[in-house]
DRENDO-1510 file (C-alpha; in Angstrom, 1 decimal, always signed):
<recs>
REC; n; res; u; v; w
REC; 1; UNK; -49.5; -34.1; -24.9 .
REC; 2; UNK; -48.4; -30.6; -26.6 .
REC; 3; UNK; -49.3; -28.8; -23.3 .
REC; 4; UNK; -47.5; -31.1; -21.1 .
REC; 5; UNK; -44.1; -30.9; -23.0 .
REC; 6; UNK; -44.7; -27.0; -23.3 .
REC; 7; UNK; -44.7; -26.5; -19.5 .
REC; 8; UNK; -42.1; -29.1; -18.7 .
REC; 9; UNK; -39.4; -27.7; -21.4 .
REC; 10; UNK; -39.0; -24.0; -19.3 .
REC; 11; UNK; -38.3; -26.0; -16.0 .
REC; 12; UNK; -35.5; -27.9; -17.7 .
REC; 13; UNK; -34.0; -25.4; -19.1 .
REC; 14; UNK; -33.8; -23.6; -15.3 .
REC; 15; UNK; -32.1; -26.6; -13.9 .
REC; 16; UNK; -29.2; -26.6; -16.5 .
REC; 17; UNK; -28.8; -23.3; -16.8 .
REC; 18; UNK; -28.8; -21.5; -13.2 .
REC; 19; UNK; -26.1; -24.0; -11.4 .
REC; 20; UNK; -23.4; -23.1; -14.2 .
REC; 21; UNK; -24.2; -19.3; -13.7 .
REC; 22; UNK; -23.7; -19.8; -10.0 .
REC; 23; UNK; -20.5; -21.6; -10.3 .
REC; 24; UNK; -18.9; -19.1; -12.6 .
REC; 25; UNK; -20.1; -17.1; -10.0 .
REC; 26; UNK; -18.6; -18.8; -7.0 .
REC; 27; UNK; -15.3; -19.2; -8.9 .
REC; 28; UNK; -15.2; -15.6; -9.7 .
REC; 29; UNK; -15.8; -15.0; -5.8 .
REC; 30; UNK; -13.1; -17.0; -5.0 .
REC; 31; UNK; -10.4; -16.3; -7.1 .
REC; 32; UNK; -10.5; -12.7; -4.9 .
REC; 33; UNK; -9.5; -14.3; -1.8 .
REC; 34; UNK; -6.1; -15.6; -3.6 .
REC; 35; UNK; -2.8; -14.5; -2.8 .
REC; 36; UNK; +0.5; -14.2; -4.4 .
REC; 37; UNK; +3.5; -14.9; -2.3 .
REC; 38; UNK; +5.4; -12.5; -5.2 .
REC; 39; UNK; +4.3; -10.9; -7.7 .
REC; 40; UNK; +5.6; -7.8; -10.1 .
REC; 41; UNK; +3.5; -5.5; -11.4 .
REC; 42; UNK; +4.4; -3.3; -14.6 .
REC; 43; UNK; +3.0; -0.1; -15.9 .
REC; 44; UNK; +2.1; -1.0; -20.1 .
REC; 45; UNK; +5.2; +0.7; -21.0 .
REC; 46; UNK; +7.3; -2.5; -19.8 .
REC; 47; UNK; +4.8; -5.0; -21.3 .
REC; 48; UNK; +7.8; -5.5; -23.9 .
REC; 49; UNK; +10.3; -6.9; -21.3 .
REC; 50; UNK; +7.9; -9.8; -20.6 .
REC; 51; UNK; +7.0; -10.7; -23.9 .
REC; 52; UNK; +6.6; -14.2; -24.2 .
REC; 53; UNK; +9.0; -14.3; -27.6 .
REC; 54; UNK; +11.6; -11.7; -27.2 .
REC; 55; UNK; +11.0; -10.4; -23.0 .
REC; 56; UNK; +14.5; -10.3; -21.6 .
REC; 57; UNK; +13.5; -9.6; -18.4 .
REC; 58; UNK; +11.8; -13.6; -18.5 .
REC; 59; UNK; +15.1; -15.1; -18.7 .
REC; 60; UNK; +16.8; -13.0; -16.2 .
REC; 61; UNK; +13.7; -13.8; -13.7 .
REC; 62; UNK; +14.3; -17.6; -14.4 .
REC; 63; UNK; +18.0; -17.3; -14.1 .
REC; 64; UNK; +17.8; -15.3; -10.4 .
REC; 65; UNK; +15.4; -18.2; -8.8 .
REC; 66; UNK; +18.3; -20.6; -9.8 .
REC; 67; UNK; +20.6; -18.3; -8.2 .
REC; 68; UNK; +19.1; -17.8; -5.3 .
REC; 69; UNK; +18.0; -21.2; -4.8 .
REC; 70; UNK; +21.8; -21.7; -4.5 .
REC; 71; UNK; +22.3; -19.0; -2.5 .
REC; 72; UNK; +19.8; -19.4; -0.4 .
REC; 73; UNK; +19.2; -22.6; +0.3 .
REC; 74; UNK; +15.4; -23.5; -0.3 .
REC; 75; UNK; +13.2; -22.6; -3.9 .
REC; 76; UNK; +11.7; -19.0; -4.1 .
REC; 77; UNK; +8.2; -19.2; -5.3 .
REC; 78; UNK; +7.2; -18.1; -8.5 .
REC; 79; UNK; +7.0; -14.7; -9.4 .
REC; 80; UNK; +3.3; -13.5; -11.2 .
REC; 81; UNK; +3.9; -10.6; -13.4 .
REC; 82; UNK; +0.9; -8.7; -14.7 .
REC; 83; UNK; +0.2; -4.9; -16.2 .
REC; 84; UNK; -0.9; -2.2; -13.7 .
REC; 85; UNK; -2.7; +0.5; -15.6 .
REC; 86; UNK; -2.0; +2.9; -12.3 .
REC; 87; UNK; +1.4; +2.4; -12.4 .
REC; 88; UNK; +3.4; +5.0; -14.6 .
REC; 89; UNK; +3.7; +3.4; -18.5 .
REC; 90; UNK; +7.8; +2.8; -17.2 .
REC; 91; UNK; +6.9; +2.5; -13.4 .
REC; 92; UNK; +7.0; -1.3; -11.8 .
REC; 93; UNK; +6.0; -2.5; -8.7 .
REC; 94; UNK; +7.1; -5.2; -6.0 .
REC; 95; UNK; +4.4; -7.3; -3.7 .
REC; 96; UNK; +5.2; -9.6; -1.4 .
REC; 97; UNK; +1.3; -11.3; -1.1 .
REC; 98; UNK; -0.3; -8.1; -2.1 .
REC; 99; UNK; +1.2; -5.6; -0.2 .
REC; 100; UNK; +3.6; -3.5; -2.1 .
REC; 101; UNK; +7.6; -3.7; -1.2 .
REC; 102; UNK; +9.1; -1.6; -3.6 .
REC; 103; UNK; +8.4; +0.5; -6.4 .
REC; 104; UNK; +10.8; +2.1; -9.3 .
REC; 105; UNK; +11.1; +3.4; -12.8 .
REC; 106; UNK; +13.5; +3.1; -15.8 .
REC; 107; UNK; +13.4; +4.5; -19.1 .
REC; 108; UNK; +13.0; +2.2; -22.2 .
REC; 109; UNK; +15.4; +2.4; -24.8 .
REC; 110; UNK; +18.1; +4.3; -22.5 .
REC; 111; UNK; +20.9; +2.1; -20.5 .
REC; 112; UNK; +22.2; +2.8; -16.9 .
REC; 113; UNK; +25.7; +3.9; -16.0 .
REC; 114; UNK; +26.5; +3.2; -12.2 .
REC; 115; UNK; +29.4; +4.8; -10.9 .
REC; 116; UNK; +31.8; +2.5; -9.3 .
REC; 117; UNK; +35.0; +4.2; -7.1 .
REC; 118; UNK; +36.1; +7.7; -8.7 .
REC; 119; UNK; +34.4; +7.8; -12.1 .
REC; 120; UNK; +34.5; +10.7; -13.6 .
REC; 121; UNK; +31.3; +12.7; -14.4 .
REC; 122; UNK; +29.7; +12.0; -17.4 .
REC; 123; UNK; +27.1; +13.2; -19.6 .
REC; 124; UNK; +22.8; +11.6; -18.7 .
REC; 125; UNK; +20.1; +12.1; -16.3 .
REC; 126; UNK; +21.2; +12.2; -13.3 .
REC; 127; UNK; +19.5; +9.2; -11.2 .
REC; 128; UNK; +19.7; +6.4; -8.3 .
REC; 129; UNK; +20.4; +2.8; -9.2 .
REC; 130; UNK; +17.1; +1.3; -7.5 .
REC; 131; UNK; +18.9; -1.7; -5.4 .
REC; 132; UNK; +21.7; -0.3; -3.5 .
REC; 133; UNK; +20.9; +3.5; -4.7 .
REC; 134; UNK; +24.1; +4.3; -5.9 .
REC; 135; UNK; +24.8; +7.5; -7.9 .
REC; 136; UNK; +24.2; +6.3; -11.5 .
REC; 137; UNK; +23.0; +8.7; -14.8 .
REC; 138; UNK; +20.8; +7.2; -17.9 .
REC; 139; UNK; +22.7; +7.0; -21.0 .
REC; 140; UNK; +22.2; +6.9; -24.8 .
REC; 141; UNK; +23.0; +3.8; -26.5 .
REC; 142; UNK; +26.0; +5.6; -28.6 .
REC; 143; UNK; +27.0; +6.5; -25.2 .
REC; 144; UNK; +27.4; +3.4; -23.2 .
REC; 145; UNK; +31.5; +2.6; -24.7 .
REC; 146; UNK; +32.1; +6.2; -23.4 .
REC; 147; UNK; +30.6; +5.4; -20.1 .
REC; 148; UNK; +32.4; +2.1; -19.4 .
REC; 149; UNK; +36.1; +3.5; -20.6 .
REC; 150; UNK; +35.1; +6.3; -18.0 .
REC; 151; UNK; +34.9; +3.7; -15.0 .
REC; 152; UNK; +31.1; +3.5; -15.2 .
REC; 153; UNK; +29.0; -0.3; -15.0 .
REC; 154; UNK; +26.3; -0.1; -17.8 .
REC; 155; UNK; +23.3; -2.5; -17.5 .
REC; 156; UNK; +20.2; -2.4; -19.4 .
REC; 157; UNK; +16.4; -2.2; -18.2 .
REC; 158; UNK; +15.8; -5.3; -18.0 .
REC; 159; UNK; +18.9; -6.3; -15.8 .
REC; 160; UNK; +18.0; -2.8; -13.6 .
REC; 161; UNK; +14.7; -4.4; -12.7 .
REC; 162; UNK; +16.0; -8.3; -12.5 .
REC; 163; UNK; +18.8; -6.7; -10.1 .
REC; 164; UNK; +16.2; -4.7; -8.0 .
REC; 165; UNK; +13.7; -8.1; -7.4 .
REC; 166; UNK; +17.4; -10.1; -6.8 .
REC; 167; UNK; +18.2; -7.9; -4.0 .
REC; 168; UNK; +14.9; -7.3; -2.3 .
REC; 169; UNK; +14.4; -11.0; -2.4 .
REC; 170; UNK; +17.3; -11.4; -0.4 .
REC; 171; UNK; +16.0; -8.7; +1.9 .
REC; 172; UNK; +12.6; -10.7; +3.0 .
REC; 173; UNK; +13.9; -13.9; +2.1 .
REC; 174; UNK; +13.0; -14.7; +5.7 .
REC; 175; UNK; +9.1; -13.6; +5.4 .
REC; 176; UNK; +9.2; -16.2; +2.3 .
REC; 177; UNK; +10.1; -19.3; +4.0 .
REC; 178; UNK; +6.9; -20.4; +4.8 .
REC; 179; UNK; +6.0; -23.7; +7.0 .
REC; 180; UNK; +5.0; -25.3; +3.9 .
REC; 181; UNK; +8.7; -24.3; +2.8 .
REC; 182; UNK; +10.2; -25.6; +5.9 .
REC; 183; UNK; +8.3; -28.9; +5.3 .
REC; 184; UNK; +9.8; -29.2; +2.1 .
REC; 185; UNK; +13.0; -28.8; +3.4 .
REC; 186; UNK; +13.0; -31.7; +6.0 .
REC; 187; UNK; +11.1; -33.8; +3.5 .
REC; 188; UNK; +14.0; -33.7; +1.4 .
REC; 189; UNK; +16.6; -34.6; +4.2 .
REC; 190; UNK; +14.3; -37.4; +5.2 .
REC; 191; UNK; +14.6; -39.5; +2.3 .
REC; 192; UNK; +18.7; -39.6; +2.4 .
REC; 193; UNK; +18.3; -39.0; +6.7 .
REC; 194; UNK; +14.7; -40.5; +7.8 .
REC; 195; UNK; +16.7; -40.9; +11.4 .
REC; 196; UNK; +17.4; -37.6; +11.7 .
REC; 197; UNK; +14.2; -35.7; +10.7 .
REC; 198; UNK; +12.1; -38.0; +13.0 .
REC; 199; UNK; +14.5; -37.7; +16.2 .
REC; 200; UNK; +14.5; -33.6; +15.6 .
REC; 201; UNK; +10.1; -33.4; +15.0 .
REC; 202; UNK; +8.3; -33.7; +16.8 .
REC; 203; UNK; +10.4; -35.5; +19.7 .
REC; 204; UNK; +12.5; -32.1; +20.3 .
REC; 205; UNK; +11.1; -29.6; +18.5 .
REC; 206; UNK; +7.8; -28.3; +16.5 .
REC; 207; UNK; +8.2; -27.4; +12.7 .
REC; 208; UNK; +7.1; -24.2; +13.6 .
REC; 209; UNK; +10.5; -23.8; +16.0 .
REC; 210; UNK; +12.6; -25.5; +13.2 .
REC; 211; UNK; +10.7; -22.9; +11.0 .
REC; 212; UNK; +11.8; -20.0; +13.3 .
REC; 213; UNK; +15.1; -20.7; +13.3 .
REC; 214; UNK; +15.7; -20.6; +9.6 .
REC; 215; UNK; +14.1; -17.4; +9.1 .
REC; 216; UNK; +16.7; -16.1; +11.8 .
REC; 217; UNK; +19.2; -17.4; +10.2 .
REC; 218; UNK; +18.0; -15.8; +6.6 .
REC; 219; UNK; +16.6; -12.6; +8.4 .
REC; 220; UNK; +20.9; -11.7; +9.1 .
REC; 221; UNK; +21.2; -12.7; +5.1 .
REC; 222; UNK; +23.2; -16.7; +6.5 .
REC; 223; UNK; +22.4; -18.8; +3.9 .
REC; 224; UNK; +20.5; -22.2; +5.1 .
REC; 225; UNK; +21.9; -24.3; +2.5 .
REC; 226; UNK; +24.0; -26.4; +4.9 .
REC; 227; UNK; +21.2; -27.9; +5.9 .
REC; 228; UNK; +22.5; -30.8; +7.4 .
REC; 229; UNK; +25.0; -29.0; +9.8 .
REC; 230; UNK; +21.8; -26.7; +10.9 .
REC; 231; UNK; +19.7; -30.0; +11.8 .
REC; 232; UNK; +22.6; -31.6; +13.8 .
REC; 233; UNK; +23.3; -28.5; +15.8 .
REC; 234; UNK; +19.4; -28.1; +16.4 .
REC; 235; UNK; +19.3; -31.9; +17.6 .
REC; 236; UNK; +22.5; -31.2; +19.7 .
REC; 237; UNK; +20.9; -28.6; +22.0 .
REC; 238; UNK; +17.4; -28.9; +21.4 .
REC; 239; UNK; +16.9; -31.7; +24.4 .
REC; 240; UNK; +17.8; -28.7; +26.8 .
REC; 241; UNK; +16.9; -26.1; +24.8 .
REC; 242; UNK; +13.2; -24.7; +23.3 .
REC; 243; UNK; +13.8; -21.2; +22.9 .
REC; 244; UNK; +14.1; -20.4; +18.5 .
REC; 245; UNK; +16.5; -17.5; +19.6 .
REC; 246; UNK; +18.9; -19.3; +21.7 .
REC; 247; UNK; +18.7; -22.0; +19.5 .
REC; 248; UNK; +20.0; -19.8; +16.4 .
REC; 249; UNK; +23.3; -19.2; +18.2 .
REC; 250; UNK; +24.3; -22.2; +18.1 .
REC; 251; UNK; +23.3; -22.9; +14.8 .
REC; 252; UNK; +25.5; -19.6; +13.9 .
REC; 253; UNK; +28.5; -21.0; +15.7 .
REC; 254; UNK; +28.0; -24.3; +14.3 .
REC; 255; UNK; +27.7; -22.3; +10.5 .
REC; 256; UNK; +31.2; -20.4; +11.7 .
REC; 257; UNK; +33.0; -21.3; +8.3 .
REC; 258; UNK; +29.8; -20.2; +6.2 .
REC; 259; UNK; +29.7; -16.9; +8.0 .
REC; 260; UNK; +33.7; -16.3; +8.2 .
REC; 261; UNK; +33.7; -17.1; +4.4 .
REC; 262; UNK; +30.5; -15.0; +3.6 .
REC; 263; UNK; +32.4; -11.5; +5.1 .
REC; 264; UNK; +36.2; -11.8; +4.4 .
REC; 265; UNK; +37.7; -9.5; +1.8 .
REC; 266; UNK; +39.5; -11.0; -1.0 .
REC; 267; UNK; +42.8; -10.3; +0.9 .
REC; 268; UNK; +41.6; -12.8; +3.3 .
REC; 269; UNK; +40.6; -10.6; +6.5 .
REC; 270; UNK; +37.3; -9.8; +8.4 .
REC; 271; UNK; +37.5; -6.2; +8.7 .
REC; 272; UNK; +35.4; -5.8; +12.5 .
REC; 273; UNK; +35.3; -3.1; +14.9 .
REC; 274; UNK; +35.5; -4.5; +18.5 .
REC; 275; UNK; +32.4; -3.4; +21.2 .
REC; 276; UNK; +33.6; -1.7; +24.5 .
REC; 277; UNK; +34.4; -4.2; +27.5 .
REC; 278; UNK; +31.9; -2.0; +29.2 .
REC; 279; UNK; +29.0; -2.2; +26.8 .
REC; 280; UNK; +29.9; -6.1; +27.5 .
REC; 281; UNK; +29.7; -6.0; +31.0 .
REC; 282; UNK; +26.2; -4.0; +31.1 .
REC; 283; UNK; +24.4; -6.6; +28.8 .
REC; 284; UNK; +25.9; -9.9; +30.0 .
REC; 285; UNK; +24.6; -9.0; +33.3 .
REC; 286; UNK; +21.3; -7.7; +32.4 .
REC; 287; UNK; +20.6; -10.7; +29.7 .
REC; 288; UNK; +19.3; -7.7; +27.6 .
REC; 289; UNK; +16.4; -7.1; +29.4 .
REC; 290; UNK; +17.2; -4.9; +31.3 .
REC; 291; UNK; +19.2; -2.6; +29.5 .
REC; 292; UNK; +18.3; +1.6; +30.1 .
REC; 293; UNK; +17.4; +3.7; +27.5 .
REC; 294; UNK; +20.4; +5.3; +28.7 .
REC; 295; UNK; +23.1; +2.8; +27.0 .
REC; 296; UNK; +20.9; +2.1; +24.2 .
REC; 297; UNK; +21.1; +6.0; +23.1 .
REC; 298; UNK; +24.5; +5.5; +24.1 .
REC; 299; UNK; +25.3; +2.3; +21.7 .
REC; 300; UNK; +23.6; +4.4; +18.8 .
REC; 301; UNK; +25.4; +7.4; +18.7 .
REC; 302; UNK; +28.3; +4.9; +18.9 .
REC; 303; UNK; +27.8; +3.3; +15.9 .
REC; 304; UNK; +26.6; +6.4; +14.0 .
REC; 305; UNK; +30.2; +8.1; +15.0 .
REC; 306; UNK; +31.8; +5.2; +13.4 .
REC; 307; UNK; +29.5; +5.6; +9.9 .
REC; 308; UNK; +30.4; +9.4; +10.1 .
REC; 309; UNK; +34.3; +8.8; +11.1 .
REC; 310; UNK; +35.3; +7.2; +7.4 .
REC; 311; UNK; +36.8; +4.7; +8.9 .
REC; 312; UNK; +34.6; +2.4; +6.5 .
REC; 313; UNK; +36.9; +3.0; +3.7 .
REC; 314; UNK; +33.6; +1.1; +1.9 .
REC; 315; UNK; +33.9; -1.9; +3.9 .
REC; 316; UNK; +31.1; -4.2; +5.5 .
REC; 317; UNK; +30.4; -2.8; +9.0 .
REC; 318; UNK; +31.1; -6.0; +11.4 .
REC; 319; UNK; +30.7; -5.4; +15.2 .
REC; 320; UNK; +32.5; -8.4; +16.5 .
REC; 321; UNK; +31.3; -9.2; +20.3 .
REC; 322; UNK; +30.8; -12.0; +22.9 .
REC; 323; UNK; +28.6; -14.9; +21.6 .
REC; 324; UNK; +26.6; -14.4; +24.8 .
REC; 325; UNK; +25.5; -10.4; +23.8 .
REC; 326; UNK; +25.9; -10.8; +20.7 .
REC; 327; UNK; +21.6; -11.1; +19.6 .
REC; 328; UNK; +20.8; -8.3; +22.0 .
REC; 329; UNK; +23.4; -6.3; +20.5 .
REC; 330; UNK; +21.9; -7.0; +17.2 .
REC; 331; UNK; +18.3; -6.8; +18.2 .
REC; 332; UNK; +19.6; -2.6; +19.1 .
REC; 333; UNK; +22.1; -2.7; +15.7 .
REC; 334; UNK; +18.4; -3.8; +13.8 .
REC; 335; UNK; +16.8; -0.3; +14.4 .
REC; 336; UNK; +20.0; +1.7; +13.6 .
REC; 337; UNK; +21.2; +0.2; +10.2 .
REC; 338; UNK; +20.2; -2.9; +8.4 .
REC; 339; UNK; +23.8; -2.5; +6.6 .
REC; 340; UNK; +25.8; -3.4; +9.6 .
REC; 341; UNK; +26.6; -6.9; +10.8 .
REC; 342; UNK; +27.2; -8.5; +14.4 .
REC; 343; UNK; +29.1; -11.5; +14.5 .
REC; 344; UNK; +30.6; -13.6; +18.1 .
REC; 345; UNK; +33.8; -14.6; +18.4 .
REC; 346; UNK; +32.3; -18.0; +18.4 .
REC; 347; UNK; +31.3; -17.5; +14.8 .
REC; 348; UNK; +34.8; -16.8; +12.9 .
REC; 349; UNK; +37.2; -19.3; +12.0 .
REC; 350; UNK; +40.2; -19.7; +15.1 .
REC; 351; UNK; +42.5; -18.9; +11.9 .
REC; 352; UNK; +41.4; -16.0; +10.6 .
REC; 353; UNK; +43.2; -12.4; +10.5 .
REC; 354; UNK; +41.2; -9.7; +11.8 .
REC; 355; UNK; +41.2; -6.2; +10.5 .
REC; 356; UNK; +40.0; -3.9; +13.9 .
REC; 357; UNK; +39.0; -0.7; +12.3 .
REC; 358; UNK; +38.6; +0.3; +15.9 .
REC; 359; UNK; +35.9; +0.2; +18.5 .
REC; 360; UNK; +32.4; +1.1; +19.7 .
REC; 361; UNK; +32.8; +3.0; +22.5 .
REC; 362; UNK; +31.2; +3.7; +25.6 .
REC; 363; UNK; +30.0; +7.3; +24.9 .
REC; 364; UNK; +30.0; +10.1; +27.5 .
</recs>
C-alpha cells in the first residue's frame, strides 16, 4: 500500500502544477500582443509628476479628456503612462498604439516663459515651447513675476507636457475615432433617435462610411459634436450619394455656423484670402483629377508668397473657394501647410464680414 501511494503522489503533483505554469505562461505571451490606443512614456526624472498623491500632471490629464470630449465631440481613450528607462531622466514620449508621435524635454524645478507679441528679452535658456514651438526661455522660480510684468506666459512642467498631449491629440484626433468609437456614437443617438440611426445603417450607409466621414470632419480639426445635424445631412444625401468625400461637403455646409464660429476673430470677421478665378476654372473642369503638375507647383509657390508677404499679420490662413474645388484644393493645401485652412463659400454664414487679405494668384 506504501508503494502504491509513493508512485501515485509524483503524478499528482505534475497534474496541478504544469497547467498553472503554462497559463502564467500563455498570459505572459499574450499580454505582448496588446496595444495602447495612447500612451505617455516618461524618462524617471518625471516619475514625480504622476505620483499618485501629489502628481499634477494627473489632474491636468483628467481635466484635458473632459475638455476635449467637449471639444471634440466623442471620449478620448485613456491615456497609459509608464517610466521609459531609455528616455532622458526629463525626456517624455508620445505613442499613438505603440508607435511614437512626439517626443520633448523640460527641466524640473524651472518654469517656462513663452513670448507672446513684442516681449522684451529676458534672462533663461533659450528654448522652443514643444506645442506650437514658439520662442520661449526656462526661468527660475524668483524669476517668473519678472517674466510676466515683461509680457511673457509662464506655465509650469507639468502644464508644458499636459499642453503638448492637448494639442497633438487634436492633431490625430481623426486616427482615434475608431469604429468601435463611431458605434458608440450612434448608440447614443439611438436611444433618444432609434428612427434615425436605423434609416442612416445600414439602409444608406455602412458604419465604416459614417466612420469616414467623421474622421474628415476631425482630420480639418470641425468638431463632430453636432451630432445630430451631421446624421440628418448624411441621411439627406446619402440615397444618391456613397462616396465618404462627397458626402463630407455637405456635412461641412450643413456645419456652416460651427465652422464660421470656429475661425472669426473677436472683431467678428473671417480674415480669407480669395483663390484666382483661374485656379477655379482649371479644377472645376478637371474634377481634380486631372490637374498637371504644372498648376499644382503653380498653387504652391502661391500660397508660400502669401506666408512670405506678411500679409498674415498672425492671423489664421483661410483660402476661401468654390464649395465644388474646395477638397481638391485642400487635398494640394495638405502637403504644403497643415496651418492653413480651406473653407467654400457654402460653409460661412450669408452674414458674415469678410476680411480679404488678398488673393492666391495664378503664378507666371
Amino acid at each position: 500500500g506504501m508503494a502504491y501511494v509513493i508512485s501515485k503522489e509524483p503524478a499528482e503533483e505534475e497534474v496541478t502544477v504544469l497547467p498553472s505554469e503554462a497559463a502564467r505562461e500563455e498570459t505572459k505571451i499574450e499580454s505582448y500582443l496588446e496595444l495602447d490606443p495612447l500612451s505617455l512614456e516618461i524618462g524617471y526624472g518625471l516619475i514625480p509628476l504622476v505620483d499618485t498623491v501629489n502628481g499634477e500632471l494627473l489632474g491636468k490629464i483628467k481635466a484635458m479628456r473632459r475638455q476635449l470630449a467637449t471639444e471634440l465631440g466623442f471620449v478620448v481613450a485613456p491615456i497609459h503612462i509608464k517610466d521609459n528607462l531609455q528616455l532622458r531622466p526629463h525626456e517624455y514620449s508620445f505613442l499613438i498604439r505603440g508607435i511614437e508621435i512626439a517626443r520633448g524635454e523640460v527641466m524640473m524645478g524651472s518654469w517656462l516663459a513663452v513670448a507672446s507679441g513684442n516681449a522684451e528679452k529676458i534672462e533663461g535658456i533659450p528654448t522652443k515651447e514643444p506645442a506650437f514651438g514658439l520662442p520661449a526661455y526656462w526661468i527660475d522660480e524668483k524669476d517668473v513675476e519678472n517674466a510676466q510684468l515683461s509680457g511673457y506666459m509662464v506655465v509650469d512642467t507639468a502644464t508644458i507636457i499636459g499642453t503638448h498631449v492637448t494639442e497633438l491629440i487634436r492633431e490625430y484626433s481623426w486616427e482615434l475615432l475608431t469604429r468601435s468609437e463611431t458605434q458608440k456614437l450612434l448608440d447614443n443617438v439611438s436611444r433618444t433617435y432609434p428612427k434615425i440611426v436605423e434609416e442612416l445603417i445600414p439602409a444608406n450607409l455602412t458604419l465604416g462610411a459614417v466612420q469616414r466621414v467623421l474622421q474628415n470632419l476631425l482630420k480639418e480639426r470641425v468638431s463632430i459634436k453636432d451630432i445630430m445635424t451631421i446624421f440628418e445631412a448624411l441621411l439627406d444625401y446619402s440615397p444618391g450619394v456613397k462616396d465618404p468625400e462627397t458626402l463630407t461637403e455637405y456635412v461641412r455646409q450643413a456645419l456652416s455656423r460651427t465652422i464660421t464660429k470656429q475661425y472669426v476673430n473677436d472683431n467678428g470677421k473671417l480674415t480669407v484670402f480669395t483663390l484666382d478665378p483661374r485656379y477655379e476654372k482649371i479644377l472645376s473642369l478637371s474634377e481634380g483629377g486631372g490637374v498637371t503638375p504644372d498648376v499644382i507647383n503653380r498653387l504652391v509657390k502661391s500660397i508660400e508668397n502669401i506666408l512670405a508677404s506678411g500679409k498674415l499679420k498672425g492671423a489664421q490662413p483661410i483660402i476661401l473657394c468654390s464649395a465644388n474645388i474646395r477638397k481638391y484644393i485642400r487635398k494640394i493645401v495638405e502637403r504644403i501647410s497643415s496651418s492653413f485652412v480651406v473653407l467654400s463659400s457654402a460653409e460661412i454664414v450669408s452674414k458674415t464680414d469678410l476680411d480679404i487679405r488678398g488673393m492666391v494668384k495664378y503664378e507666371n
